[in-house]
Backbone as a ProteinNet text record, in pm:
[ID]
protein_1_A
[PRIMARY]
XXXXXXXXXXXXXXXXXXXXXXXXXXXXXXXXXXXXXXXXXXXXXXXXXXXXXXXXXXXXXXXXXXXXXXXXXXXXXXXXXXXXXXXXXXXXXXXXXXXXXXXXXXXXXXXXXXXXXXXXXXXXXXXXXXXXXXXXXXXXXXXXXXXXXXXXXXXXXXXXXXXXXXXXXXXXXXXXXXXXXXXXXXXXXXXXXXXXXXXXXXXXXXXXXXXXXXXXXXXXXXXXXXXXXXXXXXXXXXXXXXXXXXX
[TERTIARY]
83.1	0	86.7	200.6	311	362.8	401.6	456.5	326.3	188.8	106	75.1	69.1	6.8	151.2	260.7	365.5	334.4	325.4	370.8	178.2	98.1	-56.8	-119.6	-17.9	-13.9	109	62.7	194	190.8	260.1	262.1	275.7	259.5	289.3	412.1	484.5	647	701.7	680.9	752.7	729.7	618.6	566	622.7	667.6	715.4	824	958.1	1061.6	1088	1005.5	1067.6	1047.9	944	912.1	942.8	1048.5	1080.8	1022.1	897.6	825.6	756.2	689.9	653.4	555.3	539.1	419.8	283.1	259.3	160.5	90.4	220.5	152.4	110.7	191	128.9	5.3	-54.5	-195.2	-301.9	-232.8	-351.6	-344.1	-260.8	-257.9	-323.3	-286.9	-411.5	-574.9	-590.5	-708.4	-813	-726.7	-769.9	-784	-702.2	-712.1	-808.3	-835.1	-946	-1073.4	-1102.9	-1229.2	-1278.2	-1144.5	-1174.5	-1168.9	-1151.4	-1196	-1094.7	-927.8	-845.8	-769.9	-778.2	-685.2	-832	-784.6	-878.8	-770.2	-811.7	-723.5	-706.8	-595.7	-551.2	-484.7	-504.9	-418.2	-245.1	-233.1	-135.2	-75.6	-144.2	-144.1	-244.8	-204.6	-291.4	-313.2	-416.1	-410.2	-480.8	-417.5	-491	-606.8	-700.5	-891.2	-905.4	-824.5	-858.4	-941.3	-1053	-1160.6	-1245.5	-1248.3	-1272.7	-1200.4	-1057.2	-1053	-1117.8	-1079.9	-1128	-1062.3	-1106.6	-1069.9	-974.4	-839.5	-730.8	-850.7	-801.1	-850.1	-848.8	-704.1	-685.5	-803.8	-829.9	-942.9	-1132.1	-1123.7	-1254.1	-1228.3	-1174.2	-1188.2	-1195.1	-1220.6	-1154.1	-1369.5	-1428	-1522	-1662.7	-1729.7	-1818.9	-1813.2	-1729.9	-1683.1	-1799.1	-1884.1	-1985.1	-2097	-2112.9	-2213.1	-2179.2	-2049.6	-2027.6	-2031.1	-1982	-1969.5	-2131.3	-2170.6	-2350.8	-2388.9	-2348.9	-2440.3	-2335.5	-2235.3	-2175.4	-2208.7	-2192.3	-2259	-2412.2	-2526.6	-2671	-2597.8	-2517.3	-2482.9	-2447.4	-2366.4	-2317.6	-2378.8	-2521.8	-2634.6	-2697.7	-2677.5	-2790.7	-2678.5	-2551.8	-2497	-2489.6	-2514.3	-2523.6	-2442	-2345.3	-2243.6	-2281.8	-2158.3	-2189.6	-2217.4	-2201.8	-2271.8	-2153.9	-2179.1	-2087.7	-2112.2	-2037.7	-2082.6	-1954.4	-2018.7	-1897.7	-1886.3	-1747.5	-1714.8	-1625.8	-1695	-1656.7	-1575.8	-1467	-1393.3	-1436.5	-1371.2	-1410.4	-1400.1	-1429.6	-1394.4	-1570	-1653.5	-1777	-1788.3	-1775.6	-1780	-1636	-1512.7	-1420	-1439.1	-1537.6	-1605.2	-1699.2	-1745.9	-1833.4	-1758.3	-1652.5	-1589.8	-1550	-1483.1	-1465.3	-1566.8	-1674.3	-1799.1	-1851.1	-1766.8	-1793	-1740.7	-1658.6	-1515.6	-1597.2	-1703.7	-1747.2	-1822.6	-1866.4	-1912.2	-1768.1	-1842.8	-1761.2	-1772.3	-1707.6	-1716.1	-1819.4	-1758.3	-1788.3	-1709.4	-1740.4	-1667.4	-1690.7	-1612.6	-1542.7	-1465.1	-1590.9	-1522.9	-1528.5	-1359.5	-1347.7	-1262.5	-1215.7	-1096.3	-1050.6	-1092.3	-1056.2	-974.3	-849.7	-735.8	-754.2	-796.8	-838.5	-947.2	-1022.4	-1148	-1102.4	-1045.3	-983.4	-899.5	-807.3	-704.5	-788	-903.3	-1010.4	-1048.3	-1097.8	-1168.5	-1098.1	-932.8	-886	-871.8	-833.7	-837.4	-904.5	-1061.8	-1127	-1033.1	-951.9	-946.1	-1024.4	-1152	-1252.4	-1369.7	-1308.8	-1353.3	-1244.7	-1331	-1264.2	-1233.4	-1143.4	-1116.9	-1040.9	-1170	-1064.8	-1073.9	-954.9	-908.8	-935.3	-918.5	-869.7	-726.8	-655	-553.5	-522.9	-378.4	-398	-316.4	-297.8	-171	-299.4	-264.8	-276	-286.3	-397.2	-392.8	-385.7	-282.5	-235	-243.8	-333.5	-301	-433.5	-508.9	-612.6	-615.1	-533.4	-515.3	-648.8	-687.6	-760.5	-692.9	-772.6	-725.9	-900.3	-832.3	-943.3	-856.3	-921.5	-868.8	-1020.9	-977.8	-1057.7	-1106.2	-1002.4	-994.7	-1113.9	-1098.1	-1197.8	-1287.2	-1337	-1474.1	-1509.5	-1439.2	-1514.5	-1482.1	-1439.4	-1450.3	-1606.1	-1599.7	-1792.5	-1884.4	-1841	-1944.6	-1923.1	-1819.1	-1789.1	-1850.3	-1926.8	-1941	-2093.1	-2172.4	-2309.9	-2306.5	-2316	-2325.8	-2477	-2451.4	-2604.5	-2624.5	-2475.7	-2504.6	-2402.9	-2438.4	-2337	-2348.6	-2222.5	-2195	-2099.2	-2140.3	-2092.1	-2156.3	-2039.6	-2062.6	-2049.5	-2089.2	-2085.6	-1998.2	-1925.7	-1831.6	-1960	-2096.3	-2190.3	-2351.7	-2400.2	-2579.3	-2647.7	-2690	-2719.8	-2875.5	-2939.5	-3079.1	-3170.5	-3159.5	-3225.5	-3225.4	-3110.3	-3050	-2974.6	-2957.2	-2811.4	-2714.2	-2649.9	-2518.7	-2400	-2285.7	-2195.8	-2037.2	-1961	-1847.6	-1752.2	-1553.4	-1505.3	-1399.7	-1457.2	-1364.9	-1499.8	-1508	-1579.2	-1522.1	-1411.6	-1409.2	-1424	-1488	-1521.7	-1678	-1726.3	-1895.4	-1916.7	-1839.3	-1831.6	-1845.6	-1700.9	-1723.5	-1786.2	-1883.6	-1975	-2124.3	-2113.1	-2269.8	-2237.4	-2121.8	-2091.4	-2141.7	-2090	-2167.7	-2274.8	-2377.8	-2473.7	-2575.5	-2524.9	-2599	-2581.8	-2517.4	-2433.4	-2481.6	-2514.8	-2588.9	-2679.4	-2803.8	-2911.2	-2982.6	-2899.4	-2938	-2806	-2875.6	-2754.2	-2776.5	-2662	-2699.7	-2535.6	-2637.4	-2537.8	-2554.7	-2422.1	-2370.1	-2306.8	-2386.2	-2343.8	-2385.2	-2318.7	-2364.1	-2417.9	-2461	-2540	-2455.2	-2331.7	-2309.7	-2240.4	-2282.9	-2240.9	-2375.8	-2500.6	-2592.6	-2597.1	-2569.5	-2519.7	-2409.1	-2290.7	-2170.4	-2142.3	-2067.1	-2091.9	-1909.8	-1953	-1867.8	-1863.4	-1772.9	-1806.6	-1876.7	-1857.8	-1876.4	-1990.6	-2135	-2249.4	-2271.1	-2349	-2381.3	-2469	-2616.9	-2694.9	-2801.8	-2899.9	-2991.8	-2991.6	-3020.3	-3018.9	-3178.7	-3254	-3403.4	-3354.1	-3252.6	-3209.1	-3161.9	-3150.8	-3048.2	-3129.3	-3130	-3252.1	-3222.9	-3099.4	-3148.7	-3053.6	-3100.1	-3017.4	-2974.8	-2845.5	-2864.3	-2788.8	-2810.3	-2778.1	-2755.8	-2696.6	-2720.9	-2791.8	-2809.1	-2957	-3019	-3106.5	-3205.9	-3063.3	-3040.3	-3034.7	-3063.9	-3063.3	-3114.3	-3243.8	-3365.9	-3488.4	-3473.8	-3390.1	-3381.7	-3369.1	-3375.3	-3348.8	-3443.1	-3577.4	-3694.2	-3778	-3766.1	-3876.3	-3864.4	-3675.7	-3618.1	-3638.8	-3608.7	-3599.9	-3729	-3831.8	-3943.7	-4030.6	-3963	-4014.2	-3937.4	-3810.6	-3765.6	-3851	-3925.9	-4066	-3927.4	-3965.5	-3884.2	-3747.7	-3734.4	-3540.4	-3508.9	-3536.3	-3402.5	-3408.3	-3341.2	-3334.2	-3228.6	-3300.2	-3186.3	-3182.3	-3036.8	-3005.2	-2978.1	-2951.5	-2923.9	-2794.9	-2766.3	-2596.1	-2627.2	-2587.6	-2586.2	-2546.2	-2583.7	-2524.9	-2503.3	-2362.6	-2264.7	-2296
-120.2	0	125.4	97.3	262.8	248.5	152.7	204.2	253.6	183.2	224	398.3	404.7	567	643.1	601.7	701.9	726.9	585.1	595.9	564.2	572.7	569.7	450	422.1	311.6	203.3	74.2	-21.9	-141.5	-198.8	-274	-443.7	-534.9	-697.4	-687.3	-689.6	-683.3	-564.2	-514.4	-392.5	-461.1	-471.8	-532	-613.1	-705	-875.9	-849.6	-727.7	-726.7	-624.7	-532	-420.4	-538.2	-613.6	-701.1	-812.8	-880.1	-957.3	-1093.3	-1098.6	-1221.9	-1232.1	-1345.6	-1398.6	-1349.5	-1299.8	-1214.4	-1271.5	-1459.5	-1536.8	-1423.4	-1403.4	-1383.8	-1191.4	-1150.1	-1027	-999.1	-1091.1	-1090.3	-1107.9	-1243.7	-1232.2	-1124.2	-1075.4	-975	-852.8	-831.3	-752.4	-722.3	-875.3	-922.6	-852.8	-972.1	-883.4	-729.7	-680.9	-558.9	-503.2	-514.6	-503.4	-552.2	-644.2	-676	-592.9	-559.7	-491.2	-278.6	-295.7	-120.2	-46	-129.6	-22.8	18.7	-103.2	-62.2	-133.5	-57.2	-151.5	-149.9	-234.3	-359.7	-245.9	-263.6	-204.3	-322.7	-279.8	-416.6	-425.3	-533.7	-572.3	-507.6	-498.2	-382.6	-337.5	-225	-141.7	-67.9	-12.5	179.1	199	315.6	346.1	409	366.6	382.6	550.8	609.6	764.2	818.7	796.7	863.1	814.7	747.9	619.7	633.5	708.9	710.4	823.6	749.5	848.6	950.1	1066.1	1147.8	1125.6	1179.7	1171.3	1158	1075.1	1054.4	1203.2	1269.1	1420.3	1500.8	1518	1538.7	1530.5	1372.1	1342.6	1408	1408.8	1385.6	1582.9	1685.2	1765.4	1857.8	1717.2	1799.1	1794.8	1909.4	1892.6	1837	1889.4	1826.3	1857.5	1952.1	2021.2	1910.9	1894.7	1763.9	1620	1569.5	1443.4	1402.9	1525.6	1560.6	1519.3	1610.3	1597.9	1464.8	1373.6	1325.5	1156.5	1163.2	1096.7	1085.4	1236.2	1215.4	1171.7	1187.7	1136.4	974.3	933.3	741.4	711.7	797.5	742.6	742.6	829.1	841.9	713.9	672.4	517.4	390	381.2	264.5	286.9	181.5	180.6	152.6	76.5	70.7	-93.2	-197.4	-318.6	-377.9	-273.4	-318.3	-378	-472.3	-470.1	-449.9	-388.4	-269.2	-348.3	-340.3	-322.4	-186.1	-147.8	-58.5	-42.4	7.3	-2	104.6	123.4	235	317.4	450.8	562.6	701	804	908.5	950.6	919.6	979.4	819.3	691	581.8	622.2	661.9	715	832.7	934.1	1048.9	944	875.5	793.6	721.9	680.8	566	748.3	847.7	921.1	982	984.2	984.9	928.6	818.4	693.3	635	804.9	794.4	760.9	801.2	792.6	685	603.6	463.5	407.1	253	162.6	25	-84.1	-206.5	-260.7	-171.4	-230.7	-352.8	-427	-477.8	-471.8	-400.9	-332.6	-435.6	-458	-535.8	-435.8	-407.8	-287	-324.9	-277.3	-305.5	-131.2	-44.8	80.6	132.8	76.4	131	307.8	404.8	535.2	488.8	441.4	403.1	340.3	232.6	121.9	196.9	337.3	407.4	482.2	544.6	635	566.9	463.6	355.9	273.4	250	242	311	410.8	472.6	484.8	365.9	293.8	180.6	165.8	43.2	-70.8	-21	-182.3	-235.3	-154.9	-189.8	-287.8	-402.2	-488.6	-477.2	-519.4	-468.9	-555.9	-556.1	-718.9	-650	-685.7	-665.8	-748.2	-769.9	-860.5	-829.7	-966.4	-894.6	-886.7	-893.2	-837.4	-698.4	-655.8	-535.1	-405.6	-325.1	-186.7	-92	-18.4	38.3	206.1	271.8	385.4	479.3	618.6	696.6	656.9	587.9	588.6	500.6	414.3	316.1	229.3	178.8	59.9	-113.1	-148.4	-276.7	-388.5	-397.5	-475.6	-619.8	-687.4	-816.7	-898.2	-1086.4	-1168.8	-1198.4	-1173.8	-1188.3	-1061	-946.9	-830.8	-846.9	-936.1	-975.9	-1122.1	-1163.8	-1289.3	-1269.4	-1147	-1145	-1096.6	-966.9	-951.8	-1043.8	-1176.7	-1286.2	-1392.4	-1359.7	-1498	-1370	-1304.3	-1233.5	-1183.7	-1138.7	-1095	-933.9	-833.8	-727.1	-679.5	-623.8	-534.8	-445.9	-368.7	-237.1	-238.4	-244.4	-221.8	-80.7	-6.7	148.1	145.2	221.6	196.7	311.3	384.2	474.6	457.4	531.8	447	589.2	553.8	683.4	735.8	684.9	736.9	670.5	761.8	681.7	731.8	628.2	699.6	749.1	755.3	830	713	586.1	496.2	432.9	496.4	478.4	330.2	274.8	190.3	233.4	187.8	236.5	220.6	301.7	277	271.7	205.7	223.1	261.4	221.6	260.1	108.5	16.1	-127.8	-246.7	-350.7	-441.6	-495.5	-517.2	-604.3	-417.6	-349	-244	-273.4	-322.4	-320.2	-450	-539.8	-719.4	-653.2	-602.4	-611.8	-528.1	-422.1	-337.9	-384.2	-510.6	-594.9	-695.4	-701.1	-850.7	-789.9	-643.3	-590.9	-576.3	-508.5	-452.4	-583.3	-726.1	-883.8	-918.5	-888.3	-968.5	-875.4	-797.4	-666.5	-667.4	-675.6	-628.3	-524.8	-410.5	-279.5	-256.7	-211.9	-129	25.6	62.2	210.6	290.2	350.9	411.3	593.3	584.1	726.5	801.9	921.7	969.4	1129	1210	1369.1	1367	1479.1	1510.4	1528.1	1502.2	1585.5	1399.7	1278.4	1152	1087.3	1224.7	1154	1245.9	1129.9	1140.2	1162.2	1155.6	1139.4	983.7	984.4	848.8	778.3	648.4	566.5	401.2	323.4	228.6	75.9	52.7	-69.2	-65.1	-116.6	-106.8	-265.4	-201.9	-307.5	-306.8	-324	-318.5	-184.7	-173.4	-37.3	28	192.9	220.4	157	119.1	65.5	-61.7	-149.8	-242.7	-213.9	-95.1	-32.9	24.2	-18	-34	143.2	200.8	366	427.8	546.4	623.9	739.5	825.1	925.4	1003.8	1104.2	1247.2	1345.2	1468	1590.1	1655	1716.1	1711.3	1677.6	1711.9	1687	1700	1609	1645.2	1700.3	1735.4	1805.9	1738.7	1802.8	1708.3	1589.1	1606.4	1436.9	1328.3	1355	1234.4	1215.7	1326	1341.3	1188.3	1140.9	1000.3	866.6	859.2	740.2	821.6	875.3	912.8	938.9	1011.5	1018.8	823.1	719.5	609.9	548.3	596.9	543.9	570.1	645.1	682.1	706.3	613.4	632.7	541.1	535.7	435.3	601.2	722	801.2	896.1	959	1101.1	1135.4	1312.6	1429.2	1494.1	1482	1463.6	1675.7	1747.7	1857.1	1902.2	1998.4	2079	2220.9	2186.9	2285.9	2461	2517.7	2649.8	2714.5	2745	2791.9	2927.6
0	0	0	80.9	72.8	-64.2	-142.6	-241	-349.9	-383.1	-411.1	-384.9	-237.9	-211.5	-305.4	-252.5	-325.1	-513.9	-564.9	-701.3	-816.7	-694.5	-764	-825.1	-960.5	-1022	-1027	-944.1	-962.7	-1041.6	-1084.9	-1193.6	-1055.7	-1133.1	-1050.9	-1051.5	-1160.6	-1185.2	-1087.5	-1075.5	-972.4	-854.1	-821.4	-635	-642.3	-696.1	-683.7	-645.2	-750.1	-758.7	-618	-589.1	-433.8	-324.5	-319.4	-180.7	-199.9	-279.8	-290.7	-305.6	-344.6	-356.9	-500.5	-541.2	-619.7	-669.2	-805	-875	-839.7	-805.1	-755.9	-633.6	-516.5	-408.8	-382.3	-478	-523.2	-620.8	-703	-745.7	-647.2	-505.4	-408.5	-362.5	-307.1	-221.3	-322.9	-433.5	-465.2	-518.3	-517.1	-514.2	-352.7	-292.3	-179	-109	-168.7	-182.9	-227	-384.6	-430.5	-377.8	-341.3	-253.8	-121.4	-108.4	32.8	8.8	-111.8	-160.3	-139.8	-132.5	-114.2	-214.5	-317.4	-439.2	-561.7	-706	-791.7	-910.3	-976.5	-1073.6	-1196.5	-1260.9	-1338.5	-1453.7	-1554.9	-1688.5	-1611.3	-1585.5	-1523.9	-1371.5	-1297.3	-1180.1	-1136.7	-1085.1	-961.8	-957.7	-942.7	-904	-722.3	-631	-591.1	-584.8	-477.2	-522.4	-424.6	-506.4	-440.4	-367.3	-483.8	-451.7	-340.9	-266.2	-179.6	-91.7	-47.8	54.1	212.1	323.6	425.1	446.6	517.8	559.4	669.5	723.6	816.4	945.6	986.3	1137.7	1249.6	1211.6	1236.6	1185.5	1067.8	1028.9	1057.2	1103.2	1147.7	1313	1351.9	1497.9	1554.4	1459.3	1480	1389.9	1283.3	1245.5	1299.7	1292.4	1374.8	1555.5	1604.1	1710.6	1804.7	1847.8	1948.9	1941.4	1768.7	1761.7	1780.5	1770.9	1819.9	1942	2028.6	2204.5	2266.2	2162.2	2189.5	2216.3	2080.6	2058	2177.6	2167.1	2269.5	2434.3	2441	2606.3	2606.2	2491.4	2531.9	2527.9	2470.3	2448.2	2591.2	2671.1	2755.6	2862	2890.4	2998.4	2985.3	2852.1	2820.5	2927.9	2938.3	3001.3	3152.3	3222.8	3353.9	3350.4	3514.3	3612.1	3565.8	3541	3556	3360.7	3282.8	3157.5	3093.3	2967.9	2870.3	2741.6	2703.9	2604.6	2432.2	2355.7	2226.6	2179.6	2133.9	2105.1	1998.1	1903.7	1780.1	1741.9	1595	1561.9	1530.8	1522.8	1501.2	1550.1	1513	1630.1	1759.9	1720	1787.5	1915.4	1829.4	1942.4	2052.1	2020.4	2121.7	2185.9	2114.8	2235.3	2307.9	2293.5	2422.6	2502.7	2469.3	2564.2	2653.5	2560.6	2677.7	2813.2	2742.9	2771.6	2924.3	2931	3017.7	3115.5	3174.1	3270	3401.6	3428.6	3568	3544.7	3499.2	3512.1	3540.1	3691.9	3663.4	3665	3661.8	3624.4	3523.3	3423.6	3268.3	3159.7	3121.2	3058.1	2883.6	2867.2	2714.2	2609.3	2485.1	2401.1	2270.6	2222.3	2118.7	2039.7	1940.9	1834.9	1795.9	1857	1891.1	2012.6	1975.7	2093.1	2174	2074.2	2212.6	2268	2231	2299	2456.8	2419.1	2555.9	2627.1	2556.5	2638.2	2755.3	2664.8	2774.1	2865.6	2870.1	2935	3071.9	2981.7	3125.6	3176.9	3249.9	3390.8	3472.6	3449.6	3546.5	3570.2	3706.1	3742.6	3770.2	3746.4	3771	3668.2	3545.6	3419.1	3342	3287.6	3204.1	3091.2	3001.1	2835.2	2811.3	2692.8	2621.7	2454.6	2338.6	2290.9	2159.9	2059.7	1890.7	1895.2	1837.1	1791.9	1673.6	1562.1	1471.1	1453.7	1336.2	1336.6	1323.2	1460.8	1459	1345.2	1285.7	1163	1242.6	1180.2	1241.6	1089.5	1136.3	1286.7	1333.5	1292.6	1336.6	1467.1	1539.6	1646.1	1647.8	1534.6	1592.2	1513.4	1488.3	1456.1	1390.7	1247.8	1154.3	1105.8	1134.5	1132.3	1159.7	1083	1128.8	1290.8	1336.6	1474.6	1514.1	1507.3	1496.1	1511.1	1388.4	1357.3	1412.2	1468.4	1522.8	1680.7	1747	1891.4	1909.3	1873.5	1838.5	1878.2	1776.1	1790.2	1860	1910.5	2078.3	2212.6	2216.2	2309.4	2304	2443.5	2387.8	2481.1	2440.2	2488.4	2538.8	2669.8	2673	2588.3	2495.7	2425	2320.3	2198	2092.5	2031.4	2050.1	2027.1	1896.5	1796.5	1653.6	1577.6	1477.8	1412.3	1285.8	1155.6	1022.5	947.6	835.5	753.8	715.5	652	598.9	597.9	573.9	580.6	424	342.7	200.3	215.5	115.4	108.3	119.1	102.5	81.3	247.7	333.9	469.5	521.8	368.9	372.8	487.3	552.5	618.6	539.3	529.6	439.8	561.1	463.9	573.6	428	455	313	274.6	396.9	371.4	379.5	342.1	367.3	509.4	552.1	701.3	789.4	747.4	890	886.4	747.8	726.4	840.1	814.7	893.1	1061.6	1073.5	1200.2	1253.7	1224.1	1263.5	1238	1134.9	1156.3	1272.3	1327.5	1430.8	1518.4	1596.3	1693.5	1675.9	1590.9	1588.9	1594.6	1539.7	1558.3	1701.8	1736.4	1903.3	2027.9	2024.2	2134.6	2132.4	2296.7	2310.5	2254.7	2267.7	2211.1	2121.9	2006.9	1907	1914.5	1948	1968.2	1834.6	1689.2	1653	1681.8	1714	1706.2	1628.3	1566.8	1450.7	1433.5	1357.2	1344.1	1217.2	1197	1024.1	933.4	1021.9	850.2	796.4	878.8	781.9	691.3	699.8	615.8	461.7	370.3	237.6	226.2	304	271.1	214.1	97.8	19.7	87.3	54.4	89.1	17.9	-1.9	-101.9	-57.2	19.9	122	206.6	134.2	170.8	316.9	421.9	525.1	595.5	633.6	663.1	687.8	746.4	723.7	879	829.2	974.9	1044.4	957	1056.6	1131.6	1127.4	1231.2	1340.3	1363.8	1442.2	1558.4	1695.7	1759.3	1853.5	1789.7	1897.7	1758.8	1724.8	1627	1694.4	1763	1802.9	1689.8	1713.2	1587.7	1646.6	1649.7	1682.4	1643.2	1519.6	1433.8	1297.9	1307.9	1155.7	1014.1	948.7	837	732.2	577	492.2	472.7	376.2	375.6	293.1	194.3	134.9	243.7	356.7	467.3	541	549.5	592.3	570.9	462.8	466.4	576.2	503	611.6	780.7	807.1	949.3	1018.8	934.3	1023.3	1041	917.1	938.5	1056.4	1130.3	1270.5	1376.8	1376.6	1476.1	1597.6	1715.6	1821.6	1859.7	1727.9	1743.8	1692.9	1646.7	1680	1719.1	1759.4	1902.2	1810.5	1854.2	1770.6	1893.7	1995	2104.9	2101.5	1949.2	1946.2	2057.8	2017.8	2070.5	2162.5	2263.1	2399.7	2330.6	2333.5	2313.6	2461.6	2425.5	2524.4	2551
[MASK]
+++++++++++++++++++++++++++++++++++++++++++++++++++++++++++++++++++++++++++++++++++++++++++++++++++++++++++++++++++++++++++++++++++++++++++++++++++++++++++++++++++++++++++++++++++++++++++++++++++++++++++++++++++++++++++++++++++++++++++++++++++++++

């Protein structure tokens, strides 16, 4: 992928010959790639899938911030003392884990390392982990393992945010294993609770995974534009527009 981001388009013959392996195991590897929306196939090679990628984690974590705060602290009034909660990647599910300093003896199943950083400095909260290589700067971690801790576990509350929500109110993410392991929680939890601001409805993304009507609490900060008026007024009372404190 680094020599990709540097040079855009890479050929099999180049990848084989910098990483020293066999053009065989550089077609899987970009197969997989391709399946998973990070690179797409080019006549003999690769290109990176530009347009498709996310925004810097620096970036997300920095927009709309008054409304993620918002809509984080209504998530974190919903968990009692004693719960176990999944906690999914992202920047608005890690304003809730921050969210969630004065609760204690929770037990925390996440693949979002700030999330678990906030979280510990309860000493009597539990946190258990996937492992799997760390995807930085963002500090979480997507792996099989990821997606099948989810489903060895049953949560009172699965907390999960999506890159986007379309008009039809698809949820979108920008990898297929973030769509996986964000349907593992949202299958494996009593309550699914996503957390999200307005400005991720109609933001497009490539990796389609279930609807927001499965999704048993929607919080928002507020109303979106009216193209979103049909799907949302059909959530009746799965969603709360938790709205932003003026200071």
């Amino acid at each position: 992928m680094q020599l990709t981001r540097q040079m855009k388009i890479v050929s099999v013959e180049l990848l084989a010959e910098k990483l020293a392996v066999s053009g065989q195991t550089i077609r899987r590897d970009i197969n997989h790639l391709c399946d998973d929306n990070q690179l797409r196939r080019r006549h003999g090679g690769a290109e990176l899938f530009e347009q498709q990628l996310n925004t810097t984690y620096q970036q997300r974590s920095t927009t709309n911030l008054d409304g993620k705060r918002a809509v984080a602290v209504n998530a974190a009034k919903k968990i009692p003392d004693n719960a176990t909660i999944f906690v999914s990647i992202g920047t608005t599910p890690m304003m809730v884990a921050e969210a969630l300093r004065d609760k204690k003896h929770l037990t925390i199943v996440t693949n979002n390392l700030n999330a678990a950083m906030a979280l510990s400095h309860e000493i009597t909260n539990r946190i258990i982990l996937p492992g799997g290589e760390m995807r930085l700067p963002d500090r979480d971690i997507q792996s099989e393992e990821a997606v099948s801790i989810f489903s060895n576990y049953r949560a009172d509350f699965g907390i999960f945010g999506v890159a986007g929500i379309a008009e039809d109110g698809a949820m979108l993410d920008f990898h297929n294993s973030e769509v996986r392991t964000r349907e593992a929680i949202r299958q494996n939890c009593r309550t699914s609770i996503l957390v999200t601001d307005s400005s991720k409805f109609g933001r497009s993304a490539p990796a389609v995974g279930g609807h927001i009507s499965q999704v048993d609490q929607v919080l928002v900060d507020c109303m979106p534009e009216n193209n979103f008026s049909p799907i949302l007024n059909s959530l009746h009372d799965q969603i709360e527009i938790v709205g932003v404190p003026h200071l």
